[in-house]
C-alpha positions as CSV (number, residue, x, y, z in Angstrom):
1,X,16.3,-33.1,3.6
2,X,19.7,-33.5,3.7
3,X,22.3,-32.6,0.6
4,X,24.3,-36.1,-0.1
5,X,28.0,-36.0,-0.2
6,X,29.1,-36.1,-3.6
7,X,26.4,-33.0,-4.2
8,X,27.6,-31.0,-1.0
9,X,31.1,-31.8,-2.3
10,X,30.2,-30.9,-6.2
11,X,28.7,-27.7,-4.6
12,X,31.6,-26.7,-2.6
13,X,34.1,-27.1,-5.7
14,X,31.8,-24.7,-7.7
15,X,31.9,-22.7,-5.4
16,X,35.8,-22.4,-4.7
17,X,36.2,-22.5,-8.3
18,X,33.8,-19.4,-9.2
19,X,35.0,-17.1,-6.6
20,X,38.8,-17.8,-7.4
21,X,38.3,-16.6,-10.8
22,X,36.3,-13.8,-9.6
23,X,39.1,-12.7,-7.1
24,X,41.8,-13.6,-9.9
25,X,39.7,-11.3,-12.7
26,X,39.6,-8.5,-9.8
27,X,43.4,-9.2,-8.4
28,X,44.9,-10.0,-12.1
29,X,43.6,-6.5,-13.4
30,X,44.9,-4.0,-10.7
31,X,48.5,-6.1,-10.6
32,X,48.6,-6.0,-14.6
33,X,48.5,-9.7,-14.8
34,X,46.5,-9.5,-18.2
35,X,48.6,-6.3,-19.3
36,X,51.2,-9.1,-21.3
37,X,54.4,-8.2,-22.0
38,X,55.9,-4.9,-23.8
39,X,57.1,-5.9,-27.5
40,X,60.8,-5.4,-27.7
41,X,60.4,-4.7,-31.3
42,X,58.3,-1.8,-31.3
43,X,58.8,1.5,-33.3
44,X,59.3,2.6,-36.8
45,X,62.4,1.8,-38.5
46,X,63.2,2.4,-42.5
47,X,59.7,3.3,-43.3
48,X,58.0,0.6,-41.5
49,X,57.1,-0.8,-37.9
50,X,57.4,-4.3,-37.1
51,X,56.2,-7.1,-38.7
52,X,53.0,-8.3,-37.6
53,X,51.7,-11.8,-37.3
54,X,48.7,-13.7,-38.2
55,X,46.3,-13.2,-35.7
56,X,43.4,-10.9,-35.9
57,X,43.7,-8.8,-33.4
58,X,46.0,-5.5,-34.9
59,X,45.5,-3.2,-37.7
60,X,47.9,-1.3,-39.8
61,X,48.1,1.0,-42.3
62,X,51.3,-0.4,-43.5
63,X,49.8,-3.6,-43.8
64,X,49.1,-5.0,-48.0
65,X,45.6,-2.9,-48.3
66,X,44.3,-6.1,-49.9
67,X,44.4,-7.9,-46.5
68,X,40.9,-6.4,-45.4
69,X,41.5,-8.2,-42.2
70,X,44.9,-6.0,-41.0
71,X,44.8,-3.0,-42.9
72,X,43.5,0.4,-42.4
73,X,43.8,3.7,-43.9
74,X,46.3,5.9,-42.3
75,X,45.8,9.6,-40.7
76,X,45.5,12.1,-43.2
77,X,48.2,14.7,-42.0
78,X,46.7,17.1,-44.4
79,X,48.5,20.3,-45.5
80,X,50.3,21.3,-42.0
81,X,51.8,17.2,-41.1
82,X,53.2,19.0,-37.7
83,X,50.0,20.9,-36.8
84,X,48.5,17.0,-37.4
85,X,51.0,15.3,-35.6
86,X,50.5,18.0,-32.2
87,X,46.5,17.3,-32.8
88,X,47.2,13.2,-32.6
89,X,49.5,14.0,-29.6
90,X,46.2,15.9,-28.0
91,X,43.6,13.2,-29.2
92,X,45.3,10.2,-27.4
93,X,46.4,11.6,-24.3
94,X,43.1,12.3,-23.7
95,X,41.8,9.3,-24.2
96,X,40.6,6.9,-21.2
97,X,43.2,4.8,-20.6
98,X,45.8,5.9,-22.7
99,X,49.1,5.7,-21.3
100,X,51.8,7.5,-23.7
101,X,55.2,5.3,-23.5
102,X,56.7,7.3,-26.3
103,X,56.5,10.4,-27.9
104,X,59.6,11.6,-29.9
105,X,61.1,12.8,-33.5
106,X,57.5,11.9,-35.3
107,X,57.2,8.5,-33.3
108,X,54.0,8.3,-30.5
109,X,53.9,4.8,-28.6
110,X,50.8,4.8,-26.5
111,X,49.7,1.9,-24.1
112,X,45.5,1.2,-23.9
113,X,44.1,-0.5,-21.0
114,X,41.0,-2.5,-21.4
115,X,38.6,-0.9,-18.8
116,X,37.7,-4.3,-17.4
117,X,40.7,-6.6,-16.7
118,X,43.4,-4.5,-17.9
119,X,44.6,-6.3,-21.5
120,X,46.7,-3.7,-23.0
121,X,46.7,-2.8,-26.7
122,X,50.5,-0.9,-28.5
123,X,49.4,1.8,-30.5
124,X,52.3,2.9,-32.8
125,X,52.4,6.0,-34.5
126,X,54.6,7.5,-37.2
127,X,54.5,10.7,-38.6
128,X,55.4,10.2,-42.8
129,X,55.5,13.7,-44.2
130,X,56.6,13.0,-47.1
131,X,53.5,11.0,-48.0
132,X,51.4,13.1,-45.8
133,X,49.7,11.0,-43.3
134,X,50.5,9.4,-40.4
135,X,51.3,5.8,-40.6
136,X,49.7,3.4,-37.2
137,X,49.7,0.2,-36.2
138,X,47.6,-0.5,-33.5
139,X,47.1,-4.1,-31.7
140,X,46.6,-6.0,-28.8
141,X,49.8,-7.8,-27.2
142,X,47.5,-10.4,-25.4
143,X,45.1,-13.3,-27.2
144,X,44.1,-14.0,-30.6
145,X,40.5,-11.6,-30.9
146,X,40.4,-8.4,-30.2
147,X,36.7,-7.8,-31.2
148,X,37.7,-5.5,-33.6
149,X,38.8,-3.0,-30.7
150,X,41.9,-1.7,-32.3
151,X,40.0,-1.1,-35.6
152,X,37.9,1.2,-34.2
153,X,39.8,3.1,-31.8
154,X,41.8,4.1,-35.0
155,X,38.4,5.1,-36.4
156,X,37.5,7.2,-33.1
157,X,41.9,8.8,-33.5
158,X,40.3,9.4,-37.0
159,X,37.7,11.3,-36.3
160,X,38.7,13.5,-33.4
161,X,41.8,14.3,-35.7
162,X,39.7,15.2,-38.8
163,X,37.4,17.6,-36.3
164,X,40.7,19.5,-34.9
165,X,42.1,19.7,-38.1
166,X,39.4,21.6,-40.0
């Protein structure tokens, strides 16, 4: 039996359509096509880091701690903030991934990669000794979701940090 046209034709563009986003997913991760573009505004300036938007896809500890959506504890520094701050330097260097842009006068900029196509997430550090913590803002560059990915990598810093430190 033969396939009619429009079928054989319908079949073909399915086809052509599937394995072009396969070969883009593939291609677009290894040339960083999904890796977005490095915020200009990044670091930490007069007690803060930049101002965030309203998508849900970053946390911060400098965010209002009312917003449950954004905000999140920061690092406990605990009573040696530099012995902290070299631990932190340790935990996310070691982390899969984890590309370290930054890393000067109690500032840590690390890039993440997603493992699959490559999105990137900023992770922003800022070592506050005054208050004894370290203040983060972590989020992804690309999308609006982030599957809560950036909440719990924070977590994971957390508790790596908490182990080193006791």
């Amino acid at each position: 039996m033969a396939i009619p046209g429009v079928l054989r034709y319908f079949l073909f563009t399915v086809g052509a359509v599937a394995i072009t986003l396969g070969v883009t997913a593939i291609a677009g991760a290894k040339m960083g096509l999904f890796a977005g573009k490095r915020p200009a505004d990044l670091g930490w300036n007069n007690g803060s880091f930049r101002a965030a938007d309203w998508r849900p896809n970053w946390v911060s500890s400098k965010a209002d701690p009312k917003d449950e959506k954004h905000y999140i504890e920061a690092l406990a520094a605990g009573a040696d903030p530099k012995r902290a701050w070299a631990a932190l330097a340790t935990v996310v260097k070691a982390m899969p991934r984890a590309t370290v842009v930054t890393d000067k006068d109690g500032y840590l900029h690390v890039e993440f990669a997603s493992a699959g196509m490559g999105f990137v997430d900023d992770a922003e550090f800022a070592l506050d000794e005054k208050a004894g913590v370290i203040q983060v803002l972590s989020g992804a560059r690309m999308g609006v979701r982030d599957f809560d990915v950036n909440r719990k990598r924070v977590e994971a810093i957390r508790a790596d940090l908490e182990a080193r430190l006791k």
